[in-house]
Structures are given as structure tokens and as C-alpha cells.
C-alpha angles and dihedrals in degrees: 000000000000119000118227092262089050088054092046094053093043085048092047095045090047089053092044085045095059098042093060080062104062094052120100117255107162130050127182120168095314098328112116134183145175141223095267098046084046093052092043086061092040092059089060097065102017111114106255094222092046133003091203095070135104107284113234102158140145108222125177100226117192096212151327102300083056089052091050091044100052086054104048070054097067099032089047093047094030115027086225129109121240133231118212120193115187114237114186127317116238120181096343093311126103124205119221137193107222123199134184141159101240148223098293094038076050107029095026092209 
């Protein structure tokens, strides 16, 4: 059982936790977007077992800011660059397959 100064500090780092995802950290022409919106990109290609491994994912993507974000994604979680191949369009959408090294081939830790 947690004591009242364990749930304060649990309260105050979850707060603190979700303001640091709403700040901008990746910018590209006037596109902007913060932690949150990059890690919700980043959950489409990310290897489920473990986000550190190489990226081979196909995403449906609406237009061209989705496309950049997801790559200011990989590049922000991952340090790698992404390569996206165009697959087939499909209303308005286009599916991609998207491939990158990944965290431990960049980072190497």
C-alpha cells in the first residue's frame, strides 16, 4: 500500500509526464509537433516486442504532414532515417511500407 507522499509524487511525475507531451519537439517547414503526436506515430511502425528494433511496417498515411511526422517519429525515438515505398492508394489514403534500422543498429545501446 502506498503511503500519501508516494501518491503525490506519482501524481506530480504523471502530470509532469504529460506536460512534456504536449511541448514541441520537431519541427519541419511549418509543420510542428509535439512528443505525444510523435509517439502516437511512432506506435503505428515500432516493433511491439521491442521499440528498439529495426522498423519494417505498413502504415495508411492521409497526406503529406502524416508522412513527415511519422518521420521526425522514427528519427526522434530511434535516431534512424526512415524509408518510405508507396504501396497502393486507396481513398485518398496511400499505404506505405516504412523501414528503418532502428535504435540498437543507430544508438547501439
Amino acid at each position: 500500500m502506498m503511503n500519501t507522499t508516494q501518491t503525490d509524487t506519482l501524481d506530480t511525475l504523471a502530470a509532469k509526464l504529460e506536460a512534456i507531451d504536449h511541448l514541441v519537439v520537431a519541427k519541419n517547414g511549418s509543420w510542428e509537433w509535439t512528443r505525444g503526436e510523435l509517439s502516437a506515430y511512432f506506435k503505428q511502425v515500432e516493433t511491439k516486442d521491442n521499440w528498439k528494433m529495426p522498423i519494417d511496417a505498413d502504415v495508411l498515411l492521409d497526406n503529406d504532414r502524416d508522412l513527415f511526422g511519422l518521420r521526425e517519429a522514427v528519427i526522434f525515438f530511434t535516431g534512424s532515417v526512415p524509408t518510405f515505398r508507396p504501396l497502393r492508394a486507396r481513398g485518398g489514403k496511400t499505404l506505405y511500407n516504412v523501414t528503418a534500422a532502428g535504435y540498437y543498429a543507430v544508438i547501439g545501446a
